[in-house]
C-alpha positions, 0 to 999 in steps of 0.5 A, spaced: 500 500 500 503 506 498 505 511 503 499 517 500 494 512 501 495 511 508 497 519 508 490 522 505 483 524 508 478 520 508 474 525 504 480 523 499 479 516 500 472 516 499 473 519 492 481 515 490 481 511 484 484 505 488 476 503 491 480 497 495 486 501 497 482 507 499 477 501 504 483 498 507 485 504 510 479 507 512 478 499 514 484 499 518 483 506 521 476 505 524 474 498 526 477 497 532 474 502 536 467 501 532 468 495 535 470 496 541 464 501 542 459 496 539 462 490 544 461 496 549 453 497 548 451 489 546 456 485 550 457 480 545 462 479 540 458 476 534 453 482 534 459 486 535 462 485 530 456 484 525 455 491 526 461 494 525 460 490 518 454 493 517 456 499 518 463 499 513 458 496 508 453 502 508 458 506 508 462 503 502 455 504 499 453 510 499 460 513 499 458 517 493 453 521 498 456 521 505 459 529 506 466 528 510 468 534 511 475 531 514 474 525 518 469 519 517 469 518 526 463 522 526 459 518 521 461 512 523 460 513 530 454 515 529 452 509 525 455 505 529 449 508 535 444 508 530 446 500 530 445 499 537 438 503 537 436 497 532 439 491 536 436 494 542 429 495 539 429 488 535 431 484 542 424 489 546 420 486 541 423 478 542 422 480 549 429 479 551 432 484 557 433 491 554 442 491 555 442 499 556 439 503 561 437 510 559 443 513 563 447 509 558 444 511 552 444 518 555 451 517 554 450 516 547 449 523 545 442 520 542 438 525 538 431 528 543 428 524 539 430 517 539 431 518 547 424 520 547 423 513 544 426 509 548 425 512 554 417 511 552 418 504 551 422 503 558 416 506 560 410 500 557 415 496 559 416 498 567 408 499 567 406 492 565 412 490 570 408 493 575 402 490 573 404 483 573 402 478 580 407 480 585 411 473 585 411 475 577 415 482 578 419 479 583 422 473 579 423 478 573 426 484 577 431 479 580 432 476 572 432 482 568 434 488 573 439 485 578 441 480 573 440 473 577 441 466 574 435 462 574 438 457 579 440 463 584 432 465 583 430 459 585 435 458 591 433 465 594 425 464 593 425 458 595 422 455 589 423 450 583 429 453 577 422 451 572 418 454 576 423 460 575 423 458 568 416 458 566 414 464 571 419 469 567 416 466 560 409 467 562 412 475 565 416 477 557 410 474 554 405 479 557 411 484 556 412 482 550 403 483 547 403 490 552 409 492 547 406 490 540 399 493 543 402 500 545 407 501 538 401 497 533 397 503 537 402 508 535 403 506 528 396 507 526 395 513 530 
């Protein structure tokens, strides 16, 4: 790779004939730090990685259309946030214990918007929480707040590991149809 590849901007090397060079620079000059931002939030190497993917292939694809005044880190990192906001949205809608916190996602620099949203959706799902039998919060809470293994749920309520097993299922089902309902409601509102 000749020394001014490595050397020019990244607007340059959006634009620089040698598409395969240019990508290699801008590659080996940013993903290490997407990465570790992305395994920072979604606390799994795989879905990592996939997003930092993710993230250089828009990237390339739409390279003609991206104003980088100088550098690519804004327009990366702000993917990159964009990338977690979806993961986190696709995991709520399975059910799956949101991994950020709005104080984390704070951090983020998210736009009003998106943390408008996302602290609505921590809402529903705080207010169905509170509305399941009390048993039912308490495994949920012990699970999904304070990150609790089955068997230490079992162990501390005194209770079988399936009885655990099957009240959380019962309790992100309920979460699950609360959540649906309420963001069906305002898609046809």
């Amino acid at each position: 790779m000749p020394a001014m590849v490595k050397n020019m901007t990244d607007k340059a090397l959006l634009a620089y004939t040698d598409e395969q060079e240019a990508f290699k620079v801008i590659y080996n000059k940013y993903w290490e730090q997407l990465y570790k931002k992305a395994l920072q939030y979604l606390k799994n190497s795989a879905d990592a990685e996939d997003g930092v993917q993710e993230i250089f292939i828009s990237l390339w694809r739409n390279k003609n259309s991206i104003d980088a005044s100088n550098e690519l880190s804004a327009y990366l990192f702000t993917a990159l946030k964009y990338y977690v906001i979806k993961q986190v949205y696709r995991k709520a809608r399975k059910g799956i214990y949101l991994p950020l916190s709005v104080k984390e996602l704070e951090l983020t620099e998210l736009t009003t918007d998106e943390l408008m949203h996302l602290k609505e959706m921590q809402s529903v799902i705080a207010t169905e929480v509170s509305g399941l039998p009390q048993r039912m919060q308490q495994i949920y809470q012990l699970s999904r707040v304070e990150n609790l293994p089955v068997a230490q749920i079992a162990k501390q309520l005194n209770i079988s590991e399936q009885t655990v097993k099957n009240t959380l299922t019962t309790a992100l089902k309920r979460i699950k149809q609360k959540f649906l309902h309420s963001h069906l409601t305002d898609l046809l509102l």
